[in-house]
C-alpha positions as semicolon CSV with decimal commas, in nm:
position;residue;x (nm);y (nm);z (nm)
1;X;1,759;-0,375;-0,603
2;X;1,662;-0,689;-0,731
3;X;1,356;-0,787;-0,918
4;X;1,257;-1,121;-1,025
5;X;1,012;-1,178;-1,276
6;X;0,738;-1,508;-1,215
7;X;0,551;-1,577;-1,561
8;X;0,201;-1,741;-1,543
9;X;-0,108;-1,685;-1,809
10;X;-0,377;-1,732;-1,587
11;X;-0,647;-1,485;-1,594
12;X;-0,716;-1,164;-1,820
13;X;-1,049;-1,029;-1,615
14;X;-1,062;-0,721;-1,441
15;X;-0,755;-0,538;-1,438
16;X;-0,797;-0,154;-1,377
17;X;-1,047;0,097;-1,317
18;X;-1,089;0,351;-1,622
19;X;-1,314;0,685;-1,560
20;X;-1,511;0,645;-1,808
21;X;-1,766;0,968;-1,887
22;X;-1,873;1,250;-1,717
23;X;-2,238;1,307;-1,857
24;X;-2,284;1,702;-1,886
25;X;-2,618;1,951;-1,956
26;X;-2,675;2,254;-2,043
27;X;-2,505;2,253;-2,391
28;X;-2,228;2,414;-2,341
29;X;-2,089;2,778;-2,395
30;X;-1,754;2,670;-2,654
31;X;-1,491;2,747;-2,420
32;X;-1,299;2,485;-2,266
33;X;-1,098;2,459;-1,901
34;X;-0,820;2,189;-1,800
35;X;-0,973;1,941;-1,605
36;X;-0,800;1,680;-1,341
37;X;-0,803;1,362;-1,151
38;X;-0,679;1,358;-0,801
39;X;-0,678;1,002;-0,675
40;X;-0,586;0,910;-0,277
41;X;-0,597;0,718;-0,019
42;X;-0,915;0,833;0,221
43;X;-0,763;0,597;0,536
44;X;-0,498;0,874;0,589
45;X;-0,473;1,237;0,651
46;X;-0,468;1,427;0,244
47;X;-0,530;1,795;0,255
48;X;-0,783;1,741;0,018
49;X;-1,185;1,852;0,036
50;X;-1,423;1,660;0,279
51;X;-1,591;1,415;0,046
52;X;-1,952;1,403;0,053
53;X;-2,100;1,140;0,263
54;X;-2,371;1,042;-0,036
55;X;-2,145;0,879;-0,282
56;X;-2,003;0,688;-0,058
57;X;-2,139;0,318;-0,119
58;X;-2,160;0,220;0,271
59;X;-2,268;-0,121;0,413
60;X;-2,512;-0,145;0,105
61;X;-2,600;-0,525;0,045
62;X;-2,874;-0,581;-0,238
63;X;-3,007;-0,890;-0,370
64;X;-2,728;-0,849;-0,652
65;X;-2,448;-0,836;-0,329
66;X;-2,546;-1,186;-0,261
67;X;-2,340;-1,413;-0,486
68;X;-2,073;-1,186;-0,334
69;X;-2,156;-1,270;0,019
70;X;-2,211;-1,627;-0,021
71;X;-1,855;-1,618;-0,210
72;X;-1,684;-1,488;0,094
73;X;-1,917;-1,677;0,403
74;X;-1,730;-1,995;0,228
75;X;-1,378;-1,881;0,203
76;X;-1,390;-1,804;0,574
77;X;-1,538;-2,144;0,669
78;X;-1,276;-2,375;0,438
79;X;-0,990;-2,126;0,401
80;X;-0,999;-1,978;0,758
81;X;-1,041;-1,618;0,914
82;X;-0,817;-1,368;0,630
83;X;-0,598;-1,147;0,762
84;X;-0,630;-0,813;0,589
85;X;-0,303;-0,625;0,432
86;X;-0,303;-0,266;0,321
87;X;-0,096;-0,184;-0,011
88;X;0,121;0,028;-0,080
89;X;0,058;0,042;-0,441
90;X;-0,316;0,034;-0,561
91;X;-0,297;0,156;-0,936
92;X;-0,488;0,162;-1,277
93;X;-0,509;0,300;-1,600
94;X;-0,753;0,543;-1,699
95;X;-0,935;0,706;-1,963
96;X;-1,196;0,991;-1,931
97;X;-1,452;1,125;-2,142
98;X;-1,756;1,313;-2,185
99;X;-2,168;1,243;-2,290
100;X;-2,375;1,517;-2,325
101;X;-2,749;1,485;-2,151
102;X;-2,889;1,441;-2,519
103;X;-2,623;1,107;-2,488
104;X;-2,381;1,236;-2,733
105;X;-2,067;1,132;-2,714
106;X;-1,738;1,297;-2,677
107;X;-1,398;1,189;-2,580
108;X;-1,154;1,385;-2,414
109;X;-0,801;1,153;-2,365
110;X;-0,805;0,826;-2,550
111;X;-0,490;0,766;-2,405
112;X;-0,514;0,549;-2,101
113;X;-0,337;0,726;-1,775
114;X;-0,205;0,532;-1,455
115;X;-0,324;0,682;-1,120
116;X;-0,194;0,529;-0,822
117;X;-0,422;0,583;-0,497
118;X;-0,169;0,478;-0,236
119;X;0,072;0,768;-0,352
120;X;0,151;0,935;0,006
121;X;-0,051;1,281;-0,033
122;X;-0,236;1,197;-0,305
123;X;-0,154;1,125;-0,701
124;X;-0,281;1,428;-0,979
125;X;-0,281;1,407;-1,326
126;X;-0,410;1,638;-1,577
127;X;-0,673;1,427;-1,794
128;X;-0,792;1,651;-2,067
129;X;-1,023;1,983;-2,131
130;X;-1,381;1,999;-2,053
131;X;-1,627;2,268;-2,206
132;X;-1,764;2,516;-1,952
133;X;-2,140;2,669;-1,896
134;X;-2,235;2,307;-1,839
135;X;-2,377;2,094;-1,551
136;X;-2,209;1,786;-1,459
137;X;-2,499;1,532;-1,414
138;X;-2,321;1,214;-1,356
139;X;-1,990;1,073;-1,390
140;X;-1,927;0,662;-1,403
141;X;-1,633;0,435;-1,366
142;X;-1,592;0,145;-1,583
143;X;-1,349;-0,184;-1,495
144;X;-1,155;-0,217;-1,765
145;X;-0,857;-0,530;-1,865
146;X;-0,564;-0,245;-1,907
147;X;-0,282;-0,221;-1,681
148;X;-0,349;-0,148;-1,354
149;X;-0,070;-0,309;-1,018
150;X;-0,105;-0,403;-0,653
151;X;0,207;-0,371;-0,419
152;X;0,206;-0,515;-0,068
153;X;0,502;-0,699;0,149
154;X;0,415;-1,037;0,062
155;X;0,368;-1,314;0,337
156;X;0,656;-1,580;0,389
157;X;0,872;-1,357;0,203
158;X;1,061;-1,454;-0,148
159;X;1,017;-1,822;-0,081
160;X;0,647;-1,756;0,013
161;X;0,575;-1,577;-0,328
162;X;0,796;-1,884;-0,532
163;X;0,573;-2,113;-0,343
164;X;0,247;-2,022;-0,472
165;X;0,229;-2,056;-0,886
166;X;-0,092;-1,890;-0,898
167;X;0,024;-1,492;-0,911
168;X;0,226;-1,343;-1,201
169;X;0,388;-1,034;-1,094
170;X;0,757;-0,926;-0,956
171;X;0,911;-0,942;-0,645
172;X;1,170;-0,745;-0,482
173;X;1,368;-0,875;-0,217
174;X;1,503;-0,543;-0,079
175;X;1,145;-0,479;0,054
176;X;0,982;-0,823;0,068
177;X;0,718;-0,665;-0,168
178;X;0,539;-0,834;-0,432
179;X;0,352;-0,645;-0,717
180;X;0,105;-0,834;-0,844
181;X;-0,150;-0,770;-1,129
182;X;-0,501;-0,621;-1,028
183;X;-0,674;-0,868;-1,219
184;X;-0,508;-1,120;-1,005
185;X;-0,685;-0,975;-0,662
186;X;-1,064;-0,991;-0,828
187;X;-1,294;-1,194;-0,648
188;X;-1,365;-1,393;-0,988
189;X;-0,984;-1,488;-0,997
190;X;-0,955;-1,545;-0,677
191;X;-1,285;-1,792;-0,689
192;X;-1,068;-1,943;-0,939
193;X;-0,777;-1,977;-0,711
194;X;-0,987;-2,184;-0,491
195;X;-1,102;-2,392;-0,753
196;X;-0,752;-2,551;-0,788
197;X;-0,739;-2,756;-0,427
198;X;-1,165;-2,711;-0,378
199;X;-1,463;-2,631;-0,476
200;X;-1,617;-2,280;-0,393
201;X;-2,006;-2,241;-0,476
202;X;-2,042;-2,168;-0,872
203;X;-2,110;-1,760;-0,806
204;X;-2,023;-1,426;-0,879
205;X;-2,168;-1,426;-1,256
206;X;-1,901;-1,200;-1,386
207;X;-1,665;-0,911;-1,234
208;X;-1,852;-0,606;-1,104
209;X;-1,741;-0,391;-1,393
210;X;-1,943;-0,019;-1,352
211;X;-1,994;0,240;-1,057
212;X;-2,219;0,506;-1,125
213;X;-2,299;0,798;-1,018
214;X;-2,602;0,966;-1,170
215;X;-2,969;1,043;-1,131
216;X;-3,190;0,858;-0,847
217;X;-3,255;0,866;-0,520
218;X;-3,171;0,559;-0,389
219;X;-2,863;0,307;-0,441
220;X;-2,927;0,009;-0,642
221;X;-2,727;-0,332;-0,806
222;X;-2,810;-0,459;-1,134
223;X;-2,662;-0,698;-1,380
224;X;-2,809;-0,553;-1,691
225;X;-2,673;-0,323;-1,963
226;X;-2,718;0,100;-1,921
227;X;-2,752;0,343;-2,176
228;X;-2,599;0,685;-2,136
229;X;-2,914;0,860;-2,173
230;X;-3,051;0,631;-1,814
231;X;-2,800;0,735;-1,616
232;X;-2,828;1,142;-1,685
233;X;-3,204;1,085;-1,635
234;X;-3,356;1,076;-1,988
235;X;-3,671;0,913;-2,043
236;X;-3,590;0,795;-2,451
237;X;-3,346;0,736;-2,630
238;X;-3,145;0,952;-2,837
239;X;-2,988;0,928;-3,179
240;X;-2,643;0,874;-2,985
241;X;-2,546;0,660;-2,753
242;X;-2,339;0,416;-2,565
243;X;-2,375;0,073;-2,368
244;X;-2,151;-0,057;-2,096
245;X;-2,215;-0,381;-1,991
246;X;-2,296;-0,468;-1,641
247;X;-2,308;-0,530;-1,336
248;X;-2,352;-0,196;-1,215
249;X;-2,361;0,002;-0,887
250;X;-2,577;0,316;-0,903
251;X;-2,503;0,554;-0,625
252;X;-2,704;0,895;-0,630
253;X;-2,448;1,238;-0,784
254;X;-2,548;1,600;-0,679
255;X;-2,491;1,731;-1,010
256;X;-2,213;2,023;-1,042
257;X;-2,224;2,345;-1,261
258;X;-1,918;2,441;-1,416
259;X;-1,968;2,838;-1,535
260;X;-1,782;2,981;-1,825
261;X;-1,564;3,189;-1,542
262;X;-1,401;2,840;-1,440
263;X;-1,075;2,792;-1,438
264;X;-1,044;2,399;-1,332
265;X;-1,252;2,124;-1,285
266;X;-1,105;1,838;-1,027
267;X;-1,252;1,498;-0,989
268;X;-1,153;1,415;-0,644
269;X;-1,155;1,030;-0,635
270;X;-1,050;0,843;-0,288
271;X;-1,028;0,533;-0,181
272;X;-0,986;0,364;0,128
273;X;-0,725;0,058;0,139
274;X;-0,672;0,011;0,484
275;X;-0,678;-0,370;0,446
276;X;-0,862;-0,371;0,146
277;X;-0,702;-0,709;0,061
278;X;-0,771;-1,029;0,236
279;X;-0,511;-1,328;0,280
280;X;-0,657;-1,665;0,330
281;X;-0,369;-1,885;0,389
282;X;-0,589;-2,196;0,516
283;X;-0,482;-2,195;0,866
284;X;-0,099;-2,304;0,773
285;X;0,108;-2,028;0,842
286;X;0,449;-2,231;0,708
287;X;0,264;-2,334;0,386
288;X;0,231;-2,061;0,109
289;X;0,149;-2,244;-0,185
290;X;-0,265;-2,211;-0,144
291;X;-0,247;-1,893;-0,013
292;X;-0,532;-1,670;-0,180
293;X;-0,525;-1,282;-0,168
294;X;-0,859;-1,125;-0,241
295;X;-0,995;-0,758;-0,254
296;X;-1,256;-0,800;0,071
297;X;-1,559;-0,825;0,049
298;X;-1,709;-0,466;0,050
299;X;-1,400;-0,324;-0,125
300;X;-1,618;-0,088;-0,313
301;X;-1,750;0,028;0,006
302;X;-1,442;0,287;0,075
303;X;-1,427;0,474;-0,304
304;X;-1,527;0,854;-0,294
305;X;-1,635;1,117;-0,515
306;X;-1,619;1,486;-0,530
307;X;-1,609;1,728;-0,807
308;X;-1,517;2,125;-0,718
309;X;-1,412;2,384;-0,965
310;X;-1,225;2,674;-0,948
């Protein structure tokens, strides 16, 4: 196999998604049970639990959505109607850890751990312990800039992937498959790609960096900071705490009680990539160089959540 490495220091944005706390109640009874991520691919057939339908994110479009929208209404009308390629290698590096509901803060695995969510049946890794006699209130994922790859058969080949100087990465010519940094595949970086030969509008204020999943009824966007203590539910703040700066997505959580006869905790996390990347290749199927490859517009749209214990 042969693998050739393209150098270009473009970008450092958003590069992977890390799971970032699990905000628990109850106070805890001392003892402690193993506790796992399972990360797939919810576009084919797993074996794994039915997720619940009320974490998924849907065809939600708030007023925050729009910079996104008007982003992607003007790639289609100067870079032409995307194709839409599925990878076959969607991963990050992760980190997990705990907040109590008083917003206390502990963490379980500082070191950060690559799931891939187009591993055929699934990808499990072991992420830590987690106290039982507790109620798991909300749990939220935070974009990170560490690691994280995207694999797909690139268009036009080898000589399509010299062509365009835009996307660092490798590219085997065995497969025809490029892998290509996550950060590269942002909408931010790619409203930078389109920068270089046009001018998109001047939108998309800064990566969507946080899904959470928490207290509320209803699903909401907004751009500002979050304490730990607002997204179990508290009304004031407590001695301890953390901020993670937006944007956010709030999705409502069903919170889970994990009693002291548990034996594991899974955090069943799926995501749906059937053509979860766009191509715009400007209408000129021979020329590569402009070519722009984009998560679509909605790609948040197909990520699960479940939590069971055993």
């Amino acid at each position: 196999m042969k693998n050739r490495i393209k150098l270009l220091g473009l970008i450092a944005l958003v590069t992977a998604i890390g799971f970032s706390l699990i905000a628990c109640g109850d106070g805890g009874g001392g003892s402690k049970v193993p506790a796992r991520v399972r990360a797939f691919d919810n576009s084919q057939p797993q074996g794994s639990p039915p997720m619940p339908s009320s974490p998924s994110m849907g065809p939600m479009r708030s007023a925050g959505f729009s910079e996104y929208d008007t982003f992607y209404t003007w790639m289609g009308s100067n870079k032409g109607t995307p194709t839409q390629i599925t990878p076959t290698k969607f991963a990050f590096s992760t980190s997990i850890a705990f907040v109590a509901s008083t917003g206390e803060f502990e963490t379980v695995n500082n070191i950060f751990t690559v799931i891939d969510f187009a591993v055929p049946g699934g990808f499990t890794v072991t992420i830590g312990d987690i106290p039982t006699d507790i109620t798991c209130s909300a749990i939220l994922f935070t974009l990170s800039d560490v690691g994280g790859a995207v694999e797909f058969v690139w268009p036009g080949g080898e000589d399509g992937f010299n062509a365009n100087s835009f996307y660092t990465g490798t590219f085997d010519t065995s497969t025809n498959k490029a892998t290509i940094g996550f950060t590269s595949v942002d909408p931010n970086s790619a409203r930078l790609a389109a920068t270089i030969n046009s001018s998109p509008p001047e939108v998309i204020t800064a990566p969507l960096r946080n899904i959470a999943y928490g207290v509320g009824p209803e699903k909401k966007y907004s751009v500002n900071e979050i304490g730990t203590w607002e997204l179990v539910g508290l009304s004031q703040q407590p001695s301890h705490f953390l901020f993670y700066p937006g944007p956010y997505v709030f999705i409502p959580f069903t919170p889970v009680h994990i009693p002291s006869s548990a034996s594991l905790v899974t955090i069943h996390v799926s995501w749906n990539l059937d053509g979860i990347i766009s191509h715009y290749n400007n209408n000129t199927a021979s020329n590569y160089s402009d070519d722009i490859f984009v998560l679509k517009n909605g790609w948040w749209d197909g990520l699960q959540i479940n939590l069971t214990v055993q």
